[in-house]
Steps between C-alpha positions, in 0.01 A plus 500: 500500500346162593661331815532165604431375873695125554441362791669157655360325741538153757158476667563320891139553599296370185158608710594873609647555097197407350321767667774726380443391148128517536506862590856594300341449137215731555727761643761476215207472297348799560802763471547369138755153588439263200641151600771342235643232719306351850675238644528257146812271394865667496786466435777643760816549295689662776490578854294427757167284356196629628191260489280771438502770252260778396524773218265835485502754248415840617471834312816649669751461813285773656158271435678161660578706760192673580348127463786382764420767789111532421308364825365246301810331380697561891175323690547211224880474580442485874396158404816409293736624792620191714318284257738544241860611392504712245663755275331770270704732213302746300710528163432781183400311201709522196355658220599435120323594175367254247577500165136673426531776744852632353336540147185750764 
């Protein structure tokens, strides 16, 4: 089942992040992340606001996972830590049938 990888984020060092970004997408990238959401206009309905935001899809838990603790993806995040605060929550997708696959 498909998983989803939220991340919130306050960037304090604007110069050190962007190096994270630069080498973050290509990591998520290549184990399979597809970006939904990267940092666009929100909404925060509850709790605390974060001024950043980013969604990924991945295949599975076990795939945003793999992404998280590849080499490529922890040398990236060296470049977030002390640059940022930030929070990350990798959540199962729901899945629900459309009308057209209950008639399969």
């Amino acid at each position: 089942m498909s998983a989803l990888w939220i991340a919130n984020i306050s960037v304090s060092d604007p110069v050190a992040f962007a190096e994270y970004s630069k080498r973050a997408g290509p990591a998520i990238s290549s184990h399979g992340g597809e970006f939904l959401a990267r940092g666009g206009a929100c909404v925060q309905l509850e709790g605390k606001a974060w001024p950043r935001n980013v969604v990924v899809r991945f295949e599975s838990i076990a795939a945003a996972e793999a992404c998280y603790h590849s080499k490529e993806y922890q040398e990236a995040i060296s470049y977030a830590r002390g640059a940022s605060e930030r929070q990350l929550v990798v959540v199962e997708e729901c899945y629900q049938e459309t009308p057209s696959q209950k008639d399969d």
